[in-house]
Each structure stands twice: as structure tokens, then as C-alpha cells.
DODREN-170028 format. One record per atom (N, C-alpha, C, CB): x, y negated, z; atom name; chain; residue in one letter. Coordinates in steps of 0.2 Angstrom, whole numbers, always signed. Glycine has a CB too. Example, Ala and Ser with C-alpha at 12.3 -4.5 7.8 and 13.67 -1.06 7.14 Angstrom:
{site {+66,+28,+39},N,A,a}
{site {+62,+22,+39},CA,A,a}
{site {+66,+16,+39},C,A,a}
{site {+57,+22,+45},CB,A,a}
{site {+64,+11,+35},N,A,s}
{site {+68,+5,+36},CA,A,s}
{site {+64,+0,+39},C,A,s}
{site {+70,+3,+29},CB,A,s}
This chain:
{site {+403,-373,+437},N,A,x}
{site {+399,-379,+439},CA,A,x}
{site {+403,-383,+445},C,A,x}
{site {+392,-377,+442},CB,A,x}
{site {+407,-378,+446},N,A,x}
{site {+412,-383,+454},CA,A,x}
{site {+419,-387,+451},C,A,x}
{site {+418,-376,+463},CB,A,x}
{site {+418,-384,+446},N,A,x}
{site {+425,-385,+442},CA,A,x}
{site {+424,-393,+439},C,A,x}
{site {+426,-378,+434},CB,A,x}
{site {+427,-399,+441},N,A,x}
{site {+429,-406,+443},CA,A,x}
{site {+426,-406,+434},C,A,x}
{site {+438,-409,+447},CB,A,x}
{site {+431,-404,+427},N,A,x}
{site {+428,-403,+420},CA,A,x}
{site {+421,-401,+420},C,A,x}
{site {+432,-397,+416},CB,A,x}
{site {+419,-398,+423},N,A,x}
{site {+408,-399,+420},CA,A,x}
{site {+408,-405,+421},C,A,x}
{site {+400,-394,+425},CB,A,x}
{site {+408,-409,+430},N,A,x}
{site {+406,-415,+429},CA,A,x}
{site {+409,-421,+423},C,A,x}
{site {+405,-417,+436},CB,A,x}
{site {+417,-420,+421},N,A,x}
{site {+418,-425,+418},CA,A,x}
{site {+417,-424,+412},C,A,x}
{site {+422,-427,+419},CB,A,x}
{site {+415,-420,+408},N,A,x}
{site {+413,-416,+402},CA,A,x}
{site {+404,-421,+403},C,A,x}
{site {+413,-405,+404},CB,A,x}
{site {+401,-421,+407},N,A,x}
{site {+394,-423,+406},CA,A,x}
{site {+395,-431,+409},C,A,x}
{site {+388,-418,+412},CB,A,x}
{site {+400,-435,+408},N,A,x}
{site {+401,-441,+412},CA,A,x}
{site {+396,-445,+410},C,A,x}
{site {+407,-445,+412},CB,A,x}
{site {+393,-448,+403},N,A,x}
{site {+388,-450,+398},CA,A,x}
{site {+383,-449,+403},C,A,x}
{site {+387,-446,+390},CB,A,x}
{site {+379,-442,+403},N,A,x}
{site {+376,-441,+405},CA,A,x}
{site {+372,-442,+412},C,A,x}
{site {+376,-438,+402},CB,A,x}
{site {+380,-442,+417},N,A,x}
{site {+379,-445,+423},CA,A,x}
{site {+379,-451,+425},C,A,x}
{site {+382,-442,+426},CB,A,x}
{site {+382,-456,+422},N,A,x}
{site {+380,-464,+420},CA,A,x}
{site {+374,-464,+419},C,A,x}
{site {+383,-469,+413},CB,A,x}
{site {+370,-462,+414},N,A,x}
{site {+364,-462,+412},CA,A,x}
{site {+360,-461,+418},C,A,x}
{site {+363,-457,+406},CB,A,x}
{site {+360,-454,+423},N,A,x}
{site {+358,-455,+430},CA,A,x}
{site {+356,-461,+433},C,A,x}
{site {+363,-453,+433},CB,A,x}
{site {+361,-462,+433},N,A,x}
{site {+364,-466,+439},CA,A,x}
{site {+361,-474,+438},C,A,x}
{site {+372,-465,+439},CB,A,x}
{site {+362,-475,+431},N,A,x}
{site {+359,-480,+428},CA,A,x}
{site {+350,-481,+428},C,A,x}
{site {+363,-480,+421},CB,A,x}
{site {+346,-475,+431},N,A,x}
{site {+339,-473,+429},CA,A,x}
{site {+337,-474,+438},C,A,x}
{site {+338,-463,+426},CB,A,x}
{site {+345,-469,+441},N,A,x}
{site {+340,-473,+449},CA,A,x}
{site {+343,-477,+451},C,A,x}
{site {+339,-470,+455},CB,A,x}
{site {+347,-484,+448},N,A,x}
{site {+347,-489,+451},CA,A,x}
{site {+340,-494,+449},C,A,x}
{site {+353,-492,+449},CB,A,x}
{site {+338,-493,+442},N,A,x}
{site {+331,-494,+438},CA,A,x}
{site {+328,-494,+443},C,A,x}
{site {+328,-489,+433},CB,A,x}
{site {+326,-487,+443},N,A,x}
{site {+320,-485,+449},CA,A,x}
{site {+322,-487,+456},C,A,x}
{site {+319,-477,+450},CB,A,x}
{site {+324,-487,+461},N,A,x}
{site {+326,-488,+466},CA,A,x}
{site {+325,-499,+466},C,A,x}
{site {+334,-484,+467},CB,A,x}
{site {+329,-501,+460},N,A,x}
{site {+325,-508,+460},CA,A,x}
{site {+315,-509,+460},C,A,x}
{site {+328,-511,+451},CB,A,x}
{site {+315,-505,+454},N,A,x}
{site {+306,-505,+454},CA,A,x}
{site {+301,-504,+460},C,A,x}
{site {+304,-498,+450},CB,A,x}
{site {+304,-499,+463},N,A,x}
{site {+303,-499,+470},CA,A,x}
{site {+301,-503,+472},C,A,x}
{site {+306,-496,+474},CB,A,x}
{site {+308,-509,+475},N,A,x}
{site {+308,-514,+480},CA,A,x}
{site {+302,-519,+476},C,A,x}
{site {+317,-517,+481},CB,A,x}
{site {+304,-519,+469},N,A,x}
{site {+302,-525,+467},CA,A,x}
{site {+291,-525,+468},C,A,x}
{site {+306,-527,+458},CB,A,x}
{site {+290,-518,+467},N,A,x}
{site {+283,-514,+468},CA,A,x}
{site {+281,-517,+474},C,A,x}
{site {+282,-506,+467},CB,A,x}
{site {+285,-517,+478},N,A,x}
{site {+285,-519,+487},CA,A,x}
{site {+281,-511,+492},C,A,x}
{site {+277,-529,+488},CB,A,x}
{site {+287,-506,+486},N,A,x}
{site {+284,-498,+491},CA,A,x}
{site {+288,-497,+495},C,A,x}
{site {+284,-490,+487},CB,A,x}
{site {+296,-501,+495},N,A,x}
{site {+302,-503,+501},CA,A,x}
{site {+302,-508,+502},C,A,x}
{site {+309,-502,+499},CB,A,x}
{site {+304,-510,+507},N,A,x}
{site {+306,-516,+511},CA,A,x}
{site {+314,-520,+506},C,A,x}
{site {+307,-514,+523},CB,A,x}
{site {+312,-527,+508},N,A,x}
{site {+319,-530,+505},CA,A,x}
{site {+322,-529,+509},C,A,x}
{site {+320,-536,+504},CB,A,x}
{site {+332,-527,+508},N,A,x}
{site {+335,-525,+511},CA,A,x}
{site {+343,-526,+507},C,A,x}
{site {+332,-519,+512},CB,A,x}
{site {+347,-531,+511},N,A,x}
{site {+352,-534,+508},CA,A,x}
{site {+357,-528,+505},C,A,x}
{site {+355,-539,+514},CB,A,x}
{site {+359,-523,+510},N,A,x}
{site {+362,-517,+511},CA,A,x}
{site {+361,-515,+505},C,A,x}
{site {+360,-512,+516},CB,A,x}
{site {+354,-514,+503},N,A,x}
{site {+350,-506,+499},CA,A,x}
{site {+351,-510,+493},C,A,x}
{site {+340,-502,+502},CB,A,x}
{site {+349,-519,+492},N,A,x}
{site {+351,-520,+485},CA,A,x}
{site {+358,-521,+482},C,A,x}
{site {+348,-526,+484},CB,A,x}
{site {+363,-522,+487},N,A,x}
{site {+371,-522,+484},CA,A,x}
{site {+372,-510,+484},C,A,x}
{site {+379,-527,+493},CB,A,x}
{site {+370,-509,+485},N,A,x}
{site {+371,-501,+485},CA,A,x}
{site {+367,-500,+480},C,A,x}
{site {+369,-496,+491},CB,A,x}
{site {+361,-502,+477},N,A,x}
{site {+359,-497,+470},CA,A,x}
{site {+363,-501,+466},C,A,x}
{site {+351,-496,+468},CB,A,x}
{site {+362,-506,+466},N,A,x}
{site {+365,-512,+461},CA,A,x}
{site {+373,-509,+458},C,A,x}
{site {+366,-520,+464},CB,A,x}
{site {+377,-506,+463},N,A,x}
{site {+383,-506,+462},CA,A,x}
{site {+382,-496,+460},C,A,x}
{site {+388,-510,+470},CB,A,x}
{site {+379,-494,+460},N,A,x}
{site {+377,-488,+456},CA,A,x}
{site {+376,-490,+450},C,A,x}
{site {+370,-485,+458},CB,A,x}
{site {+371,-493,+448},N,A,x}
{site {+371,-494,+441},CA,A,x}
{site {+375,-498,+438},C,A,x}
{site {+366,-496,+438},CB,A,x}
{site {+380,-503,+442},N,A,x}
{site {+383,-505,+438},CA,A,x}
{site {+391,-500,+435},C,A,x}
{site {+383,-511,+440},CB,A,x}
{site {+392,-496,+441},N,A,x}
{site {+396,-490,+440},CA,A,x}
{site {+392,-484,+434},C,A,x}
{site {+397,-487,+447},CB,A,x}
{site {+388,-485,+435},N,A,x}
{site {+384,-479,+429},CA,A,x}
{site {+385,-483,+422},C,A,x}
{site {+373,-478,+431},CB,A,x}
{site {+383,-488,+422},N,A,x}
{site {+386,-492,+414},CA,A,x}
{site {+395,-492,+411},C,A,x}
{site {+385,-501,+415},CB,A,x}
{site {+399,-492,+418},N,A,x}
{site {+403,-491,+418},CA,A,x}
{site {+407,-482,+414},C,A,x}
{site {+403,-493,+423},CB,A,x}
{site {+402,-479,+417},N,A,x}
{site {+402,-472,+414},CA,A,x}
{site {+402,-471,+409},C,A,x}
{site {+399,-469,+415},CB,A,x}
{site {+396,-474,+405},N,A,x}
{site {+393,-473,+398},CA,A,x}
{site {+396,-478,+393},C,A,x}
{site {+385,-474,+397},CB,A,x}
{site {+403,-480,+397},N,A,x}
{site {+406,-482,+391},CA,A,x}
{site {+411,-480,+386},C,A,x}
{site {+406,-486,+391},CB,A,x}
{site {+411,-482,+380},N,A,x}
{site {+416,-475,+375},CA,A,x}
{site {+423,-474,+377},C,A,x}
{site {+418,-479,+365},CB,A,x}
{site {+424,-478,+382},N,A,x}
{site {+431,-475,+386},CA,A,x}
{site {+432,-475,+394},C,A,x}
{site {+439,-480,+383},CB,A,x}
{site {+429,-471,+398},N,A,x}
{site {+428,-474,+404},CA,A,x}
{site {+432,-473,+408},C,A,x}
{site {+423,-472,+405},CB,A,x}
{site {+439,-470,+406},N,A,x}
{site {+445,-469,+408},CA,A,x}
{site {+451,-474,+407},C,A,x}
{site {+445,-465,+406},CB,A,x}
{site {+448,-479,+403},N,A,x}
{site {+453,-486,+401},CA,A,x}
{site {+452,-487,+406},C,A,x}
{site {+453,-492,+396},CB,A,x}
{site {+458,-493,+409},N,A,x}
{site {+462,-494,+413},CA,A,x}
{site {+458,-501,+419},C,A,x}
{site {+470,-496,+409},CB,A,x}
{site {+455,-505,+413},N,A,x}
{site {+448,-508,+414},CA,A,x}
{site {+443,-506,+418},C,A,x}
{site {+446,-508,+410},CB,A,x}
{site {+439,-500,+415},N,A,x}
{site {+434,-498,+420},CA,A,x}
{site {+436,-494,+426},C,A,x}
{site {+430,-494,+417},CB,A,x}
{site {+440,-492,+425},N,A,x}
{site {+445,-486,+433},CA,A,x}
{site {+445,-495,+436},C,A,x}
{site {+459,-481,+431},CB,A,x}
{site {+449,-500,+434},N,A,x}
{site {+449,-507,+441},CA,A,x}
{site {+443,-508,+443},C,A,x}
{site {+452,-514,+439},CB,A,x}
{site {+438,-510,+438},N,A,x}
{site {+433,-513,+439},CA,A,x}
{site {+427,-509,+443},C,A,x}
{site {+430,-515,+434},CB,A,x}
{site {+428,-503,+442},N,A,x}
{site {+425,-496,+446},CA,A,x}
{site {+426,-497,+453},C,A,x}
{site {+430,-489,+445},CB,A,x}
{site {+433,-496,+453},N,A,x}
{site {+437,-499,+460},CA,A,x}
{site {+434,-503,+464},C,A,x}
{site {+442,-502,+459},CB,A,x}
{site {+437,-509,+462},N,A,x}
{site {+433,-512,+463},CA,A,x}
{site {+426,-514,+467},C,A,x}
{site {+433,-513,+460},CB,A,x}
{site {+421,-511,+461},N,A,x}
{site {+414,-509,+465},CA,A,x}
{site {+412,-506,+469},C,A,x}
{site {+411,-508,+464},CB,A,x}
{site {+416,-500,+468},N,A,x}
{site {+414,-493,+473},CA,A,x}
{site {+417,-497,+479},C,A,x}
{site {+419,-484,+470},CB,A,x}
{site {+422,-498,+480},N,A,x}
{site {+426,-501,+488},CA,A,x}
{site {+421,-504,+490},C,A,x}
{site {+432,-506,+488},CB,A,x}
{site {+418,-511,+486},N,A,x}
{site {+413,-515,+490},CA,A,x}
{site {+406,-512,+492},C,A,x}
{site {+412,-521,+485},CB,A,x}
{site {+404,-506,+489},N,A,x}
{site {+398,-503,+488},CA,A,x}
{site {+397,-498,+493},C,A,x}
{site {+397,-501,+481},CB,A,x}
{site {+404,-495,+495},N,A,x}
{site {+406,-491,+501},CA,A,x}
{site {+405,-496,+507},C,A,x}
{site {+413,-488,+501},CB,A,x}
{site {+410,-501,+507},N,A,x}
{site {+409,-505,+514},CA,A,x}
{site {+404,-505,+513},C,A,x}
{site {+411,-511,+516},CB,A,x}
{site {+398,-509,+511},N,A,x}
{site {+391,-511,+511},CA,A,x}
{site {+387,-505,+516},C,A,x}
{site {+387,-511,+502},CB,A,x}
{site {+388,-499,+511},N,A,x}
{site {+385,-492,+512},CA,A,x}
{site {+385,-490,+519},C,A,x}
{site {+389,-487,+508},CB,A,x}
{site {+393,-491,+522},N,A,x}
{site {+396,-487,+526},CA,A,x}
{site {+392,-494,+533},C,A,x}
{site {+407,-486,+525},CB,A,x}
{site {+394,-498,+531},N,A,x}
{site {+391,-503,+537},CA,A,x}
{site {+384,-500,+540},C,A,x}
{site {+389,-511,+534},CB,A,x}
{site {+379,-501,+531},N,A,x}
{site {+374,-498,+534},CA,A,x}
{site {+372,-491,+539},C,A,x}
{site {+371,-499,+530},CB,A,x}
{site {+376,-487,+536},N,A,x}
{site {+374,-481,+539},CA,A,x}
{site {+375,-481,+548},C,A,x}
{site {+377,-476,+535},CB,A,x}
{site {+383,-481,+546},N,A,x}
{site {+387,-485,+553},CA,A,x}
{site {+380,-485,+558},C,A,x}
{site {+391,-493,+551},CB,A,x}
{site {+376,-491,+557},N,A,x}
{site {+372,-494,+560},CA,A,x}
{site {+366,-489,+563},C,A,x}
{site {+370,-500,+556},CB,A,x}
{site {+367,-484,+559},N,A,x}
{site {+360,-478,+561},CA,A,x}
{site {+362,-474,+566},C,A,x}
{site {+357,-473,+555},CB,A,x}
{site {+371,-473,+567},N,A,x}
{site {+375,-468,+570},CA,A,x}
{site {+375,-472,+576},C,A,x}
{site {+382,-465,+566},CB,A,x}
{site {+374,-479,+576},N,A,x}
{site {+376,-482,+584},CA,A,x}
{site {+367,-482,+587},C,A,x}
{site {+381,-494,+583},CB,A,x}
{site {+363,-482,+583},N,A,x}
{site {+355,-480,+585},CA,A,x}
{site {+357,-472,+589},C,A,x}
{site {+350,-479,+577},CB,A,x}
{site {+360,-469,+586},N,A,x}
{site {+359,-462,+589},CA,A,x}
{site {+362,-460,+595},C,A,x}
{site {+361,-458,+583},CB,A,x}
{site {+369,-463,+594},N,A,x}
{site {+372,-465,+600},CA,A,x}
{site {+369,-469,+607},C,A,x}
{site {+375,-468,+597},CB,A,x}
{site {+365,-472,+605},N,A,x}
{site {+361,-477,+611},CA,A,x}
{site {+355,-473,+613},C,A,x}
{site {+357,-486,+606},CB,A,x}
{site {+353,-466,+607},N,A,x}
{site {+346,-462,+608},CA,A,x}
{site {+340,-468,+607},C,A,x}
{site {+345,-459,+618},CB,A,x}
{site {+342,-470,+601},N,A,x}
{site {+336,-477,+599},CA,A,x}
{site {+337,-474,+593},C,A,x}
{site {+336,-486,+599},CB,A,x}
{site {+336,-469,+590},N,A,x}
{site {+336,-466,+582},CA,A,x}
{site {+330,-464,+581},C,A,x}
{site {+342,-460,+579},CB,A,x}
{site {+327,-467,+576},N,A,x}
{site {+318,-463,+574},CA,A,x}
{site {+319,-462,+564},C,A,x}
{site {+309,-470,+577},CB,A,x}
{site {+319,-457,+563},N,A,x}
{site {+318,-457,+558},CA,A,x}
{site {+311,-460,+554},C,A,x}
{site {+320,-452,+558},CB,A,x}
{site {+311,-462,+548},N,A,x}
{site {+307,-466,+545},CA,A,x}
{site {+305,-461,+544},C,A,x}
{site {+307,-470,+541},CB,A,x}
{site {+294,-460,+545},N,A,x}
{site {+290,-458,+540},CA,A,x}
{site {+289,-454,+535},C,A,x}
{site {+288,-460,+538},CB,A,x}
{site {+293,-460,+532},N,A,x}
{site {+293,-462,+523},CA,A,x}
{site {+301,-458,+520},C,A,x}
{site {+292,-473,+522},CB,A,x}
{site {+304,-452,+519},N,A,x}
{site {+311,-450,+519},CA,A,x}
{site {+314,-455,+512},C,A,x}
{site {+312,-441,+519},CB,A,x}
{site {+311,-457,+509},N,A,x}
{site {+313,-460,+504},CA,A,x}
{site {+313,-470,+504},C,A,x}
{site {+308,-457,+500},CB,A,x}
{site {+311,-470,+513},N,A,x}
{site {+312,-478,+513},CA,A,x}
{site {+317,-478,+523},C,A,x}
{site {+300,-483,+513},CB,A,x}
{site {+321,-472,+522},N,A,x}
{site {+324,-472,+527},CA,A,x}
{site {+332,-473,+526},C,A,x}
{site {+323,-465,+530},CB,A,x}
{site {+334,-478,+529},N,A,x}
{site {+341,-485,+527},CA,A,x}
{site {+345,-479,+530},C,A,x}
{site {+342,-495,+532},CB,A,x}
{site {+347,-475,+534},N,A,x}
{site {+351,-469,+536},CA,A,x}
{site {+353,-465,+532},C,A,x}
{site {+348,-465,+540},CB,A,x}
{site {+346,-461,+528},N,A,x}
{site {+348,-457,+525},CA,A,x}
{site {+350,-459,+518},C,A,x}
{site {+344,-453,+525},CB,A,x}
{site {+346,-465,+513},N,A,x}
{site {+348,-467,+509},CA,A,x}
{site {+355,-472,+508},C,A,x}
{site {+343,-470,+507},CB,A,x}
{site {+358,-473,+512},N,A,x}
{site {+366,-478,+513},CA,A,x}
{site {+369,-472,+515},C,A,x}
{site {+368,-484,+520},CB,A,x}
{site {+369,-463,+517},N,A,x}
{site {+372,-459,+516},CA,A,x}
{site {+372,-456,+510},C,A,x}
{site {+372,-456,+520},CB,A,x}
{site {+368,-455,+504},N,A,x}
{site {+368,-454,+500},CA,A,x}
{site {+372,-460,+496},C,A,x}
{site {+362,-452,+499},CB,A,x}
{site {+369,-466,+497},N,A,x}
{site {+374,-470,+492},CA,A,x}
{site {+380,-469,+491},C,A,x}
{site {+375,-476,+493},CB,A,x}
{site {+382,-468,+499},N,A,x}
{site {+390,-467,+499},CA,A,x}
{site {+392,-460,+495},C,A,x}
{site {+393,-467,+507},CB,A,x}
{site {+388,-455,+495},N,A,x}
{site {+390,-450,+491},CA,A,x}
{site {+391,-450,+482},C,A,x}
{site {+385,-448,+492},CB,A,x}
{site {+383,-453,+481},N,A,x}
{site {+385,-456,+475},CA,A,x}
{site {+391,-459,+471},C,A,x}
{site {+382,-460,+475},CB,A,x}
{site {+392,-467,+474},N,A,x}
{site {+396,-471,+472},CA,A,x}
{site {+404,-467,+476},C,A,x}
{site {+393,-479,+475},CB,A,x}
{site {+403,-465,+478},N,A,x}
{site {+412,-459,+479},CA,A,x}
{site {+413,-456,+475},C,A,x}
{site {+414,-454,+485},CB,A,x}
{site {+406,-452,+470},N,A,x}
{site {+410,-446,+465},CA,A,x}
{site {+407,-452,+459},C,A,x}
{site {+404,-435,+465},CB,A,x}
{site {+406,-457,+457},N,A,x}
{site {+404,-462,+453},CA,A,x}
{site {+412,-463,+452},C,A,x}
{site {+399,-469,+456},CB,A,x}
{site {+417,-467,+457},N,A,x}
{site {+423,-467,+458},CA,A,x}
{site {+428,-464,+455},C,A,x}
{site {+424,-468,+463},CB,A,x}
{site {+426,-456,+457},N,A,x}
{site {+431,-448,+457},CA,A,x}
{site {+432,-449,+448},C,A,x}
{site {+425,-438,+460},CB,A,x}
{site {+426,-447,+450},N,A,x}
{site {+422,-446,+442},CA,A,x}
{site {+426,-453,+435},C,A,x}
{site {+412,-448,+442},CB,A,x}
{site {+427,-459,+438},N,A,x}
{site {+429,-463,+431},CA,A,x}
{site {+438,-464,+434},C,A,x}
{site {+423,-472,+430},CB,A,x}
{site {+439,-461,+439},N,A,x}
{site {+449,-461,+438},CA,A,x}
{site {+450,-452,+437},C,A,x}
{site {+454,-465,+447},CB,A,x}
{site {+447,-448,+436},N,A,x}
{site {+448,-441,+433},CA,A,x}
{site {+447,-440,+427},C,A,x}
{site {+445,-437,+436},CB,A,x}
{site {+444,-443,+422},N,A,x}
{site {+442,-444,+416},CA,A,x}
{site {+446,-445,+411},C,A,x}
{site {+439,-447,+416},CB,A,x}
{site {+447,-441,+409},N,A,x}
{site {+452,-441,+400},CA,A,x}
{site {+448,-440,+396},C,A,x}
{site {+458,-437,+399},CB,A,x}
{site {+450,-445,+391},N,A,x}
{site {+446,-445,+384},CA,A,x}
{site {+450,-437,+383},C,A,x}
{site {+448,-453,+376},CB,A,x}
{site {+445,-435,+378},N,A,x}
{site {+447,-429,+377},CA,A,x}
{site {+450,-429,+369},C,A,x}
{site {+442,-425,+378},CB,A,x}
{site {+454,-425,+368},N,A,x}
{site {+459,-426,+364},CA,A,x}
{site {+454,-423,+357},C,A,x}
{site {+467,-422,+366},CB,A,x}
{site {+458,-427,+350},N,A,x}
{site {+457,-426,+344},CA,A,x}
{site {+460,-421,+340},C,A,x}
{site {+457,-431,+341},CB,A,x}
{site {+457,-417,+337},N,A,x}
{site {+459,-411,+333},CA,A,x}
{site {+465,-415,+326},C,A,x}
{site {+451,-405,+329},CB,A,x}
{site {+470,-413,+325},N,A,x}
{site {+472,-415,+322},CA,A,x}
{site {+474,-409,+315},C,A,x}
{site {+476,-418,+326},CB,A,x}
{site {+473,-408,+310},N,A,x}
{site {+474,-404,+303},CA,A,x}
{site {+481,-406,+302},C,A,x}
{site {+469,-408,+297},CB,A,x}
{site {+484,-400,+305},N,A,x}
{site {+491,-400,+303},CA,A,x}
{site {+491,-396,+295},C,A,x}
{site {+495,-396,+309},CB,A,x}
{site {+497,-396,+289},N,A,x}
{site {+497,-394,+282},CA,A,x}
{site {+500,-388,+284},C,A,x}
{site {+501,-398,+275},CB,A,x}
{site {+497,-383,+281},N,A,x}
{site {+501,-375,+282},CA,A,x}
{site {+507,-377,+276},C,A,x}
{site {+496,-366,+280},CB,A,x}
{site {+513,-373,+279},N,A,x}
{site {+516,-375,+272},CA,A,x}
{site {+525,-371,+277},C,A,x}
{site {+514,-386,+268},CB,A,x}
């Protein structure tokens, strides 16, 4: 299960993830059970659009590895700023955690950045896997 092959062996299936909580995490905001939040909408957004990225029939062309790129970089700064901002709270001794652990910008912009890093790993470590080929005995 540590072995880098389970996750890219399941990559379909972890787009699909990832593409379910950028869903959800949108529904949320739009339900008004989270506060709007410039950060937290470029971070799931760029989850699911790396999760489509996943599920697609080659997610190792050269294409989605840039465009990945791409997003994950922007989706990290985003991420990193925000969190950044909870570490200079802690630093000052003005850190309170939220209530609500699921509406806490700290712990969810550290997660993003988790996310969208192995999102990244995951579509430039990926090789289609090879086709059996029927060689003629003879």
C-alpha cells in the first residue's frame, strides 16, 4: 500500500475522489455551511480540476503532466499563502482554532496542499500501462 504502483494503479479512481470533494466542498460553500473564501474556492477548484485530469484515458500525456503543473503550482501558492497566514497567527499567539474542524482555513489549506502535491506526484509518475502483445510460437 506505500508502494507509489497501488496509488497509480487506482489513478481513475482517485480523480474520481477528488473530483467528489471538490463537488462537495463547492456544495458546502454554495449551501452557505462555509463562509465564502477566495483561497478555499481556487484550492478545491483546482483539486477537481486535477481530478479530471486524472480520469483521463492518458493521464500521463505530456498535456496533462503541463496542465497539472501548471495547476498544482497555482493551487499550492494559493494553499501555501493561506496556511502561511495561520502559522503567522500562531506566531503572534492569536491562533484559535475553529469550532467547526471542517470550516477551519488552517487546517483545510494544509490538507489542500497535501492533496494537490500527490494530485501532481501522481499524474508525472504515471505510465499507461503496457499492452500484452501475442507473439507466433513457431
Amino acid at each position: 500500500m506505500l508502494q507509489l504502483d497501488f496509488w497509480t494503479g487506482r489513478m481513475r479512481l482517485l480523480g474520481l475522489i477528488a473530483i467528489a470533494i471538490s463537488i462537495a466542498t463547492w456544495a458546502m460553500e454554495l449551501s452557505g455551511l462555509v463562509y465564502v473564501c477566495p483561497y478555499c474556492r481556487t484550492q478545491r477548484t483546482v483539486i477537481g480540476l486535477l481530478g479530471l485530469l486524472m480520469v483521463t484515458p492518458n493521464p500521463g500525456f505530456w498535456i496533462s503532466r503541463y496542465l497539472g503543473a501548471v495547476l498544482g503550482v497555482f493551487g499550492l501558492v494559493v494553499g501555501s499563502t493561506q496556511h502561511f497566514a495561520g502559522w503567522r497567527r500562531i506566531m503572534k499567539g492569536e491562533f484559535v482554532l475553529s469550532p467547526k474542524v471542517y470550516d477551519d482555513a488552517f487546517l483545510l489549506s494544509g490538507a489542500a496542499i497535501f492533496i494537490i502535491t500527490a494530485q501532481v506526484l501522481l499524474l508525472y509518475v504515471y505510465r499507461k500501462p503496457a499492452t500484452e502483445t501475442v507473439t507466433p510460437e513457431g
